[in-house]
N, CA, C and O atoms as a GROMACS GRO file, in nm:
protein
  516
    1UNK      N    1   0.082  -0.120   0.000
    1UNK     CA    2   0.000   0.000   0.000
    1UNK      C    3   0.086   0.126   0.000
    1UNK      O    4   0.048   0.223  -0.064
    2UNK      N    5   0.215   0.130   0.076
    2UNK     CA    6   0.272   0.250   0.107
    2UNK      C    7   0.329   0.238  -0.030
    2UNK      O    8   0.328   0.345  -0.090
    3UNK      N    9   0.366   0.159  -0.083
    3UNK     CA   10   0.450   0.144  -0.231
    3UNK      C   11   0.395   0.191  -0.351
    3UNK      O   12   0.458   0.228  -0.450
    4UNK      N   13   0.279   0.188  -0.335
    4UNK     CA   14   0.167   0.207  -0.434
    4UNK      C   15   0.139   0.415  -0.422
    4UNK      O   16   0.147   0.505  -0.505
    5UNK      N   17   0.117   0.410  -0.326
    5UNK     CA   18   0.088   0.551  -0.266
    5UNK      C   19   0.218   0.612  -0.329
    5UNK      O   20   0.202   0.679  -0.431
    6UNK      N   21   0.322   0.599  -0.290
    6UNK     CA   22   0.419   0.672  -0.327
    6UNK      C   23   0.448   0.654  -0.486
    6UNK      O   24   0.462   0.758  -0.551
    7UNK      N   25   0.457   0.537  -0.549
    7UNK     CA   26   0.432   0.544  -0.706
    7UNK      C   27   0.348   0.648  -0.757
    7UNK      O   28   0.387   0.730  -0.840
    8UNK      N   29   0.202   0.643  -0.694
    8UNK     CA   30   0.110   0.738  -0.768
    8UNK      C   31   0.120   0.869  -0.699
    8UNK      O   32   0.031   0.946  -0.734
    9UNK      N   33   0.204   0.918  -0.609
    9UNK     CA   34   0.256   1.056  -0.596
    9UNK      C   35   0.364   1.120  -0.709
    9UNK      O   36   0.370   1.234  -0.756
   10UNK      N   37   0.448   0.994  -0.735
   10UNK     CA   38   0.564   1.029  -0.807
   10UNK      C   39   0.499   1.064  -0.947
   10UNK      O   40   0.521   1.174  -0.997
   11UNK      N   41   0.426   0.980  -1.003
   11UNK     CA   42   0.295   1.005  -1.146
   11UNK      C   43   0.275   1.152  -1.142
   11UNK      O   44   0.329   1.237  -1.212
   12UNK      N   45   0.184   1.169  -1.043
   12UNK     CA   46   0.076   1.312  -1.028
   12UNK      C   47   0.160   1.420  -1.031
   12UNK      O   48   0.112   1.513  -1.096
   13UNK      N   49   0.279   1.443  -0.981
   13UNK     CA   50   0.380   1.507  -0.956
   13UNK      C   51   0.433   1.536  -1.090
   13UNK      O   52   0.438   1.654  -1.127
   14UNK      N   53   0.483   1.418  -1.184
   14UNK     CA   54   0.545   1.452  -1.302
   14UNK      C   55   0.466   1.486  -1.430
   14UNK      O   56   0.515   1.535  -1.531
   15UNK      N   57   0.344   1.454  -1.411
   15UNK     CA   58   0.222   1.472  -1.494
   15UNK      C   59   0.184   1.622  -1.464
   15UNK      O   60   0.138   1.677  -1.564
   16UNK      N   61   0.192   1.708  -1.342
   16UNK     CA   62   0.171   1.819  -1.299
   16UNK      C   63   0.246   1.908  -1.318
   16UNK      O   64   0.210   2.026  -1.311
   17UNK      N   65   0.381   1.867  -1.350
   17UNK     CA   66   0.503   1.970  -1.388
   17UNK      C   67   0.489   1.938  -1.583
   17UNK      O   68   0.522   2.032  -1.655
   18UNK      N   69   0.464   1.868  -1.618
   18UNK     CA   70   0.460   1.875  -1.735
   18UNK      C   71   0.345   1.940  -1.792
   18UNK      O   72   0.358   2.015  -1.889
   19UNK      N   73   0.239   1.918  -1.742
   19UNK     CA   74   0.140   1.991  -1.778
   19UNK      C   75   0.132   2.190  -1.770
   19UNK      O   76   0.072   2.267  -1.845
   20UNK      N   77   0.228   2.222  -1.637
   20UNK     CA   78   0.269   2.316  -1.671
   20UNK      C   79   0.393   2.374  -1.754
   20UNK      O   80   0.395   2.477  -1.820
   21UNK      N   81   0.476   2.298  -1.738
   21UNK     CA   82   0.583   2.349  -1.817
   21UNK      C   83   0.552   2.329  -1.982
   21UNK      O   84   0.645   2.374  -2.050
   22UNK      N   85   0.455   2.278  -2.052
   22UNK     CA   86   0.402   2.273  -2.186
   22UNK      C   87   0.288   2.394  -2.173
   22UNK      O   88   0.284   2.481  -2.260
   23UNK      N   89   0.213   2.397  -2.084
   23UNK     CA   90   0.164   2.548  -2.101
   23UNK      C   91   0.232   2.673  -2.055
   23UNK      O   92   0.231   2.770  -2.130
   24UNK      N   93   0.299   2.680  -1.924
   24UNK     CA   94   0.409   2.793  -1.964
   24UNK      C   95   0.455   2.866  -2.074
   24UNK      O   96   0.425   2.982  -2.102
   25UNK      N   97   0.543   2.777  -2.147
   25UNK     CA   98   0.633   2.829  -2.262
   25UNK      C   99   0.524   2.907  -2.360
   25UNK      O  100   0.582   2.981  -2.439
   26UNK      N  101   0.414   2.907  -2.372
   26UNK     CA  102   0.335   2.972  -2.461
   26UNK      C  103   0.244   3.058  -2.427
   26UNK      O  104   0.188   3.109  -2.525
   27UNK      N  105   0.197   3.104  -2.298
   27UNK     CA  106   0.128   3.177  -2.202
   27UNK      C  107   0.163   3.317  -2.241
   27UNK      O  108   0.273   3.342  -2.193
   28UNK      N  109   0.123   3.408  -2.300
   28UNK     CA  110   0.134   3.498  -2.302
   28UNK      C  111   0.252   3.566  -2.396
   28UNK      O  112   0.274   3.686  -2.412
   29UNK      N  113   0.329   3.437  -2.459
   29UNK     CA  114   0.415   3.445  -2.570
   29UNK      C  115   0.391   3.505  -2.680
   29UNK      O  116   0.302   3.433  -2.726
   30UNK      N  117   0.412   3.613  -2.780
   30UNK     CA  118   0.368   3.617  -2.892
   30UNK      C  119   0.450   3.490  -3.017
   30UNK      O  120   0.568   3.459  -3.004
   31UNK      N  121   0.377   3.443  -3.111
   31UNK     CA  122   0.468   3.364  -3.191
   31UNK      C  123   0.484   3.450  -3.334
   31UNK      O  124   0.401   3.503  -3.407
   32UNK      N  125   0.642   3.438  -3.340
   32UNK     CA  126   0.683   3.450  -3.440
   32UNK      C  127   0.690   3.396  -3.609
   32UNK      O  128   0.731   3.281  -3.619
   33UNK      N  129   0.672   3.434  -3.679
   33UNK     CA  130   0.627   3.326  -3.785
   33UNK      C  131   0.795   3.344  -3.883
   33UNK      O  132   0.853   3.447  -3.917
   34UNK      N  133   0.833   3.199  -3.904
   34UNK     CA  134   0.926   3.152  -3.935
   34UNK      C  135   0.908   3.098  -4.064
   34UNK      O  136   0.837   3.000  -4.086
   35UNK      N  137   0.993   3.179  -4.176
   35UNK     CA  138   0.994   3.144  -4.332
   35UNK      C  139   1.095   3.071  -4.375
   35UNK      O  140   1.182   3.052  -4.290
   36UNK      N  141   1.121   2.999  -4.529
   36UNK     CA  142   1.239   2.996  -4.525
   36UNK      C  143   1.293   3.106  -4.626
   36UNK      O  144   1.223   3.157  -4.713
   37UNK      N  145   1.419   3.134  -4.606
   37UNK     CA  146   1.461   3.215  -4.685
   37UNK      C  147   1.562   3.140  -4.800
   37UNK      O  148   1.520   3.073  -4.894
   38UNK      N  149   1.678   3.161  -4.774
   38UNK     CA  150   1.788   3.086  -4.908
   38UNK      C  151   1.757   2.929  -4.901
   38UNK      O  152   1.688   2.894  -4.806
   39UNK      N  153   1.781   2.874  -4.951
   39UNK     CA  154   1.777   2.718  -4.975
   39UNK      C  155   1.849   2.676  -5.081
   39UNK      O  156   1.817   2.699  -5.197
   40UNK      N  157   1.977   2.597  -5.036
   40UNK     CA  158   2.088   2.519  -5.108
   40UNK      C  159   2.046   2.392  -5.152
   40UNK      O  160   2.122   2.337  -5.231
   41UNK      N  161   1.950   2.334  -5.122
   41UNK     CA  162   1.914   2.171  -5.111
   41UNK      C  163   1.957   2.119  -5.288
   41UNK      O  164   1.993   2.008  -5.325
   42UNK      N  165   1.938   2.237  -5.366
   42UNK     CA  166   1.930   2.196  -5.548
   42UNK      C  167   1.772   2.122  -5.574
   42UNK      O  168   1.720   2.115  -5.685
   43UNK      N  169   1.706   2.067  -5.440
   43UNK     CA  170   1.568   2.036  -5.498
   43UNK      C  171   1.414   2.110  -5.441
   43UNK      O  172   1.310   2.070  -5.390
   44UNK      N  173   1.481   2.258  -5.491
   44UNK     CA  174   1.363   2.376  -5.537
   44UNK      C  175   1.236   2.381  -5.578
   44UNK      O  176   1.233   2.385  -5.701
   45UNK      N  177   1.109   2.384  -5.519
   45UNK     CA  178   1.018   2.378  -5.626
   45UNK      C  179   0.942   2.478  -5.583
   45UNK      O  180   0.945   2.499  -5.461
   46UNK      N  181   0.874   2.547  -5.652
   46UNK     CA  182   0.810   2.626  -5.596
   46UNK      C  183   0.652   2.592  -5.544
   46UNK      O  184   0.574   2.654  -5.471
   47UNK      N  185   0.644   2.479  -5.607
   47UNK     CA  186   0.513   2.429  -5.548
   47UNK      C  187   0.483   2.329  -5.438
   47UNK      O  188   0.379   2.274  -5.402
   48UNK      N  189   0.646   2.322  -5.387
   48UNK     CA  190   0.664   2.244  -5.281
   48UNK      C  191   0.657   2.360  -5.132
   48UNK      O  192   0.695   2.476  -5.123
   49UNK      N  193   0.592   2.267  -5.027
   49UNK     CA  194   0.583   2.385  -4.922
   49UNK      C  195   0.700   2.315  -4.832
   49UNK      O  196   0.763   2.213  -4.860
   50UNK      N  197   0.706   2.364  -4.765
   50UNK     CA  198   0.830   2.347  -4.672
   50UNK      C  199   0.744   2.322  -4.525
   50UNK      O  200   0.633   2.364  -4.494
   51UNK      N  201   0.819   2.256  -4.463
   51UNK     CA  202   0.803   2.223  -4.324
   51UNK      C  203   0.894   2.263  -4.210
   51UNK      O  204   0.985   2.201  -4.154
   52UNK      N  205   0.850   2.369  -4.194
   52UNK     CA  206   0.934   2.482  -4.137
   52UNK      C  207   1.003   2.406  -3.964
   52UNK      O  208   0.919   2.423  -3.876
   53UNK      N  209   1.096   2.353  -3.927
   53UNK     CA  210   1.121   2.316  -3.852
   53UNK      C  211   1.177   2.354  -3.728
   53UNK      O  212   1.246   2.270  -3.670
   54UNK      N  213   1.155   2.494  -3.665
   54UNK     CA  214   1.205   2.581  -3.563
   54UNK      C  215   1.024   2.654  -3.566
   54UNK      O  216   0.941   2.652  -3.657
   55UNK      N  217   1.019   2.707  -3.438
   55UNK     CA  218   0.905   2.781  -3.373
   55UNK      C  219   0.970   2.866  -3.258
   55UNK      O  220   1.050   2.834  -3.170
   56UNK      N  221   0.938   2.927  -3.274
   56UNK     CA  222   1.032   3.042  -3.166
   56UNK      C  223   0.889   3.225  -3.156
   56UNK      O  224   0.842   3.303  -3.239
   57UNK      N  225   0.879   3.209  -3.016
   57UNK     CA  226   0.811   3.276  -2.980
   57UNK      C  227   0.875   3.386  -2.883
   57UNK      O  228   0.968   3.358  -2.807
   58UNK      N  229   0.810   3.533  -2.893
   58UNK     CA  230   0.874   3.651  -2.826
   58UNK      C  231   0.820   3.665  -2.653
   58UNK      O  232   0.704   3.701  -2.632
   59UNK      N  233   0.901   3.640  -2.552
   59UNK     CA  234   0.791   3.656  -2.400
   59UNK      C  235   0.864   3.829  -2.380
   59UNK      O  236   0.971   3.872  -2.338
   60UNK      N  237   0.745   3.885  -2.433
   60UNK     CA  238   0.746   4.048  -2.325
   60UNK      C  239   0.779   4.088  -2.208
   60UNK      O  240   0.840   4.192  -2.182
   61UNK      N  241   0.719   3.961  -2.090
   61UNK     CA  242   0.773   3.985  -1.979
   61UNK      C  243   0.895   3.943  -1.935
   61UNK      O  244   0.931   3.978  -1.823
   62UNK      N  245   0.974   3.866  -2.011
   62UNK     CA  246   1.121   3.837  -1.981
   62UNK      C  247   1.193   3.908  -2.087
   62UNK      O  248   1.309   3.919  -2.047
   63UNK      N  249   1.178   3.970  -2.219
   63UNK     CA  250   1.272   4.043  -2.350
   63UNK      C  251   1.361   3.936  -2.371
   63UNK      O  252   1.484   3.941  -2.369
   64UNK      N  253   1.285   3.837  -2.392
   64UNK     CA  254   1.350   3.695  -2.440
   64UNK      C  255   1.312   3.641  -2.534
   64UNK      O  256   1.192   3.626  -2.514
   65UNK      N  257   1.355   3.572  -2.693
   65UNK     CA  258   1.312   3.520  -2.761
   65UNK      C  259   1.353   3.357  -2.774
   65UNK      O  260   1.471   3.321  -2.776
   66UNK      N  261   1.263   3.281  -2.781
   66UNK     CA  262   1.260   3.152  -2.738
   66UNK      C  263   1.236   3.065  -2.859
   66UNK      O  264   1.149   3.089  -2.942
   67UNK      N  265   1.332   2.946  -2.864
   67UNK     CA  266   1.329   2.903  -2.983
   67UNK      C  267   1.336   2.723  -2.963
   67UNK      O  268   1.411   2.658  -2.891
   68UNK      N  269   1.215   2.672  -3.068
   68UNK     CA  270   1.221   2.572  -3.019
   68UNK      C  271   1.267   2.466  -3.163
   68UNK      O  272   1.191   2.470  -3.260
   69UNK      N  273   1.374   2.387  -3.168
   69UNK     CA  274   1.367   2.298  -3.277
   69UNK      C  275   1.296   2.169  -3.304
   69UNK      O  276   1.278   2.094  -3.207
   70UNK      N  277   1.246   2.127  -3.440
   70UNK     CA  278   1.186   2.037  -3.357
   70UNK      C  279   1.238   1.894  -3.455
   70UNK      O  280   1.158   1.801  -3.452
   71UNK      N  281   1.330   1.879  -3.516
   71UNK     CA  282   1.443   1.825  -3.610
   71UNK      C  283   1.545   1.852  -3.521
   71UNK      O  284   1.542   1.941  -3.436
   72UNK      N  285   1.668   1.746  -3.548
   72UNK     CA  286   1.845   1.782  -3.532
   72UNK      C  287   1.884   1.834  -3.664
   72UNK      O  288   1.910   1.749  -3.749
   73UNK      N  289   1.891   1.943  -3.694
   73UNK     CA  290   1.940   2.052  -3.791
   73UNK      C  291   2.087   2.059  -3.786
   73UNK      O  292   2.152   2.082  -3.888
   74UNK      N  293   2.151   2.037  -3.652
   74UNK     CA  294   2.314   2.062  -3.589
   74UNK      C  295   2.311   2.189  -3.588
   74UNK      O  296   2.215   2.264  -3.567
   75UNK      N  297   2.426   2.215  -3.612
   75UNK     CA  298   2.469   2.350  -3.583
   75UNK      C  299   2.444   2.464  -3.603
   75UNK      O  300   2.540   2.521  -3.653
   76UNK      N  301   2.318   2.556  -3.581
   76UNK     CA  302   2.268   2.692  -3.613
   76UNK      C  303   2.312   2.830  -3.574
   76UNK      O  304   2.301   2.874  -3.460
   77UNK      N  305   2.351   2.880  -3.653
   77UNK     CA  306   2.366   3.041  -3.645
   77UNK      C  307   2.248   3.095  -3.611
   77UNK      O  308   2.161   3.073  -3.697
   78UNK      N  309   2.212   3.158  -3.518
   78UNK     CA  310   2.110   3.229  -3.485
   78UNK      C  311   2.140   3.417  -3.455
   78UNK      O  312   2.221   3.464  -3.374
   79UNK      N  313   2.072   3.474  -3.523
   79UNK     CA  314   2.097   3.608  -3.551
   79UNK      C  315   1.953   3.680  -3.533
   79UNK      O  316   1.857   3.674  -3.609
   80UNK      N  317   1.965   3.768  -3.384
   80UNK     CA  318   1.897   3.875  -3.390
   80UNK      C  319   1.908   4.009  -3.409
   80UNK      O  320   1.980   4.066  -3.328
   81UNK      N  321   1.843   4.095  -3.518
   81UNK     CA  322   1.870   4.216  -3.477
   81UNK      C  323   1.764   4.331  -3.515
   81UNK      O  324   1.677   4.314  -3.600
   82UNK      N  325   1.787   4.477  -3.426
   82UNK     CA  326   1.686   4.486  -3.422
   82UNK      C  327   1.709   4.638  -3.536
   82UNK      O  328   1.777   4.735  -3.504
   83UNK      N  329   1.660   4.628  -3.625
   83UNK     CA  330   1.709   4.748  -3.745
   83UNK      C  331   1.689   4.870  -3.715
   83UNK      O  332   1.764   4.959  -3.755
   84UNK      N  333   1.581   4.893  -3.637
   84UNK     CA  334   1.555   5.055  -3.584
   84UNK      C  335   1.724   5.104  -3.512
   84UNK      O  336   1.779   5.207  -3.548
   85UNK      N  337   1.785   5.008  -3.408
   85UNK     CA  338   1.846   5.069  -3.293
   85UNK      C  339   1.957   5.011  -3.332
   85UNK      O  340   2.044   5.044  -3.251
   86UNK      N  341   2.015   4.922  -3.437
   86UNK     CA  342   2.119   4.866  -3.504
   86UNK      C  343   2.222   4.740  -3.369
   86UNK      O  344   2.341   4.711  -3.359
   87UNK      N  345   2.082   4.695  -3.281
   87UNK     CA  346   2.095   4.581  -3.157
   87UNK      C  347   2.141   4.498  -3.275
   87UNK      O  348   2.118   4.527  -3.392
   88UNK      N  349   2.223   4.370  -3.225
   88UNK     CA  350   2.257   4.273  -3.268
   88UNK      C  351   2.321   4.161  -3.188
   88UNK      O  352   2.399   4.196  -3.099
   89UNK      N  353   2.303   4.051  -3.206
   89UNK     CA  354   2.315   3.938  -3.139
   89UNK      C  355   2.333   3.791  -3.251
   89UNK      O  356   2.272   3.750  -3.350
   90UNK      N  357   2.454   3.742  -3.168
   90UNK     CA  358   2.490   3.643  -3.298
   90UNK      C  359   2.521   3.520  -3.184
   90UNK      O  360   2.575   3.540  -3.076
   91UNK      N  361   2.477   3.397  -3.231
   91UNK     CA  362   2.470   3.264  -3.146
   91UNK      C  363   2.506   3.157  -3.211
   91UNK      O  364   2.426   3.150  -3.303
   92UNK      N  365   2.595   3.048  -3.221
   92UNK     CA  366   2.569   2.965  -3.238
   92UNK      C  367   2.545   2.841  -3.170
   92UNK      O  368   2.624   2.809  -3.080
   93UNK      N  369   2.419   2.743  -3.208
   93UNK     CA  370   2.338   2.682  -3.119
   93UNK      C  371   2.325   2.500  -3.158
   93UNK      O  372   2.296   2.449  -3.266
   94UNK      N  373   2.347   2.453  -3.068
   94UNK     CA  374   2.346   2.290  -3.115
   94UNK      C  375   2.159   2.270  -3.136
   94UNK      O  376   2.097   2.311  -3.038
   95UNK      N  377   2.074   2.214  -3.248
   95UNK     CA  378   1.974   2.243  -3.228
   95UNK      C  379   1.922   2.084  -3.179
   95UNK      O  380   1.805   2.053  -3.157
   96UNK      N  381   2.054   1.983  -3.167
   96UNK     CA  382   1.986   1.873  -3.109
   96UNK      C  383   1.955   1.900  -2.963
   96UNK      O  384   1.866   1.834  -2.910
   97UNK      N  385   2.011   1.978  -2.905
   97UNK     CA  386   1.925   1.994  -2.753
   97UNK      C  387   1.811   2.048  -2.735
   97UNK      O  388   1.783   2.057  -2.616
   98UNK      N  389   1.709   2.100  -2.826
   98UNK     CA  390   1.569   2.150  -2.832
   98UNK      C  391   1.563   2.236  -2.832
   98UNK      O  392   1.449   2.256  -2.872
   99UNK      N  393   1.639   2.397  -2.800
   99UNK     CA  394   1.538   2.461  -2.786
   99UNK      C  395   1.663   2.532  -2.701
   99UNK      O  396   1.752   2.491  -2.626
  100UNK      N  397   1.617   2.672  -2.758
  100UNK     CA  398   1.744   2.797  -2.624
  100UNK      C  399   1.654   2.955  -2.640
  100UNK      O  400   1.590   3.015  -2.727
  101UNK      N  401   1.702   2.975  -2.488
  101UNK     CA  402   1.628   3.159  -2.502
  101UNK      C  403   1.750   3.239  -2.504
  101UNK      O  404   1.841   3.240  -2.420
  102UNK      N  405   1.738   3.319  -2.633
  102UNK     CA  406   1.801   3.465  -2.589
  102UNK      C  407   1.739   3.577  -2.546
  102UNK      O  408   1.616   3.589  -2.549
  103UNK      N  409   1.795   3.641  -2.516
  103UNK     CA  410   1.786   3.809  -2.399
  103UNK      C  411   1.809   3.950  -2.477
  103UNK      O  412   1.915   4.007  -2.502
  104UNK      N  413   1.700   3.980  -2.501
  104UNK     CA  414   1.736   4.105  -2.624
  104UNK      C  415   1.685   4.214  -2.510
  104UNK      O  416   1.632   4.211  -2.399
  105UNK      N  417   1.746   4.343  -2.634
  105UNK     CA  418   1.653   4.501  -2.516
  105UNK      C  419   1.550   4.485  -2.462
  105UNK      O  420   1.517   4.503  -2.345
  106UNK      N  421   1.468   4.431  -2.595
  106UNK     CA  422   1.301   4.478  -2.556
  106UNK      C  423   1.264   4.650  -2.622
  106UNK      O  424   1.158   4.713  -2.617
  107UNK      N  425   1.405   4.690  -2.683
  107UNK     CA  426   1.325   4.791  -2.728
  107UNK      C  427   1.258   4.822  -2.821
  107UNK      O  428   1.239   4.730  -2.901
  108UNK      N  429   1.211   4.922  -2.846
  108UNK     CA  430   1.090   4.959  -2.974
  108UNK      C  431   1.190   4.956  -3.098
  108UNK      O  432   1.299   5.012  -3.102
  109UNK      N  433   1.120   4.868  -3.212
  109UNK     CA  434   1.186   4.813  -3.273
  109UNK      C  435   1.167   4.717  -3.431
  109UNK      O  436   1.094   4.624  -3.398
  110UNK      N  437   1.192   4.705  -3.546
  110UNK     CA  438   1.187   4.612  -3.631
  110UNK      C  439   1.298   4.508  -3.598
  110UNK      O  440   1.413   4.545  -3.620
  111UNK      N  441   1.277   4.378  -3.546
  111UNK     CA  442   1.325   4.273  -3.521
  111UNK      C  443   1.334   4.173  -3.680
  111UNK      O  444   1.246   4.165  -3.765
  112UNK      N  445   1.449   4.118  -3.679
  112UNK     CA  446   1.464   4.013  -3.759
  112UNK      C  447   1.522   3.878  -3.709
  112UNK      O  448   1.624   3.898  -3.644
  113UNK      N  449   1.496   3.778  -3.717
  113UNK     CA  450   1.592   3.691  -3.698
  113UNK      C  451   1.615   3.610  -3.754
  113UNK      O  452   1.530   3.574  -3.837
  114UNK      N  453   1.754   3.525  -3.741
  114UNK     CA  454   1.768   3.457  -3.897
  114UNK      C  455   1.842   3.304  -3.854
  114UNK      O  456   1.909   3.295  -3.751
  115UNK      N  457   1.826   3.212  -3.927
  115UNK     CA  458   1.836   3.106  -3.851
  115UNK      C  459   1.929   3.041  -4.015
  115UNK      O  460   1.880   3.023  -4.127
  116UNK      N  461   2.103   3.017  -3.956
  116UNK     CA  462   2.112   2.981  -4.111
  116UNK      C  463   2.191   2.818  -4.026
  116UNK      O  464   2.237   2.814  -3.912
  117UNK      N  465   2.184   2.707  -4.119
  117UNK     CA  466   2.252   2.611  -4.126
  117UNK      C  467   2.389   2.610  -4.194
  117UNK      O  468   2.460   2.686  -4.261
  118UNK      N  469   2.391   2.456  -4.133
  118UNK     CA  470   2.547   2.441  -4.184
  118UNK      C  471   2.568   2.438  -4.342
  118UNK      O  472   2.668   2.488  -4.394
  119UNK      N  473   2.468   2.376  -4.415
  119UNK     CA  474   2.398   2.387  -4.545
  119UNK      C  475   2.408   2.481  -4.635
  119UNK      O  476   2.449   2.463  -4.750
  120UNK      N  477   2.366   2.602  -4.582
  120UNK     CA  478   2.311   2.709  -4.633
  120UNK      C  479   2.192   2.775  -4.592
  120UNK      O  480   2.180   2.890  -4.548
  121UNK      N  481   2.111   2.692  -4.609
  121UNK     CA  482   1.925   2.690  -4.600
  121UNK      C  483   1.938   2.868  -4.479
  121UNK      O  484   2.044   2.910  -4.434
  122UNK      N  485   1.859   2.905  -4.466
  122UNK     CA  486   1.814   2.981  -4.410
  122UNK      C  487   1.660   3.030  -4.386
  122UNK      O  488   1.591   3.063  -4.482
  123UNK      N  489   1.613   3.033  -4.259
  123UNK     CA  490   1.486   3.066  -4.258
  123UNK      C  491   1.460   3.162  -4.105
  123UNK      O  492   1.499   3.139  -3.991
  124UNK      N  493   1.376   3.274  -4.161
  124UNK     CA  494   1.320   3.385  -4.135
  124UNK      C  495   1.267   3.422  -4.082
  124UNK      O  496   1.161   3.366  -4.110
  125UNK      N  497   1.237   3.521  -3.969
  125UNK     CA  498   1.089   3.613  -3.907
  125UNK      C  499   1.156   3.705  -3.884
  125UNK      O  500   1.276   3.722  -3.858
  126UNK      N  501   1.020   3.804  -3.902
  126UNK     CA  502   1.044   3.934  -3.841
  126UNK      C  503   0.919   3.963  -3.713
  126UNK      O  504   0.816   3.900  -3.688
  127UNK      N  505   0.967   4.056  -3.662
  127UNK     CA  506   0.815   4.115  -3.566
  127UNK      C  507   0.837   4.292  -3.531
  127UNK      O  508   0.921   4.366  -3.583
  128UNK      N  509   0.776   4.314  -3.469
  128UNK     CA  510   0.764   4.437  -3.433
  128UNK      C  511   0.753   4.486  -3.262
  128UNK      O  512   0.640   4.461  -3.219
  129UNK      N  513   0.807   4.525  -3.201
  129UNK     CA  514   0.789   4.612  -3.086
  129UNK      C  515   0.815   4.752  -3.041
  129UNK      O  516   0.782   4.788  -2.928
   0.00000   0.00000   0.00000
């Protein structure tokens, strides 16, 4: 009985942190919409859509932009900057570990960010604050 009890504490417990930490990350996040831009692959089509594989959302209350992969891409250049105030920020990021926040001003601003591979490929968002 005590064995049992404590199993289904350990459950409720990890089921309860997951349930928040999957709604967290998006609570009040704005999401960024992620294009691709250059593409080296040689198999181009234009009637092919792409499956954009990064999601990365802006949290206001931390001036953090949060990025989630959801492929092993390897090694990403990640580049924010913000064109009004000539901010800039340059990263490079292993994207097999999931997912990293950077720490920008927060100030008023045309934001870009740019996400290039080892490849070439590159893909895109902008936003506004």
């Amino acid at each position: 009985m005590k064995k049992e009890t404590i199993i289904l504490l350990i459950v409720a417990l990890v089921a309860s942190s997951f349930n928040y930490s999957s709604a967290s990350c998006y609570d009040g996040d704005d999401e960024i919409i992620i294009e691709e831009g250059t593409s080296h692959s040689g198999t181009e089509n234009e009637h092919h859509r792409t499956v954009i594989p990064i999601q990365v959302f802006y949290s206001s209350a931390l001036s953090a932009v949060n990025v989630y992969f959801f492929d092993n891409l390897g090694d990403v250049t990640v580049e924010i900057e913000n064109t009004d105030t000539a901010e800039y920020h340059s990263y490079l990021v292993d994207s097999s570990l999931g997912g990293d926040s950077f720490i920008i001003s927060g100030d008023p601003g045309h934001y870009t960010i740019t996400f290039t591979l080892a490849n070439g490929t590159e893909y895109i968002g902008e936003w506004e604050l």
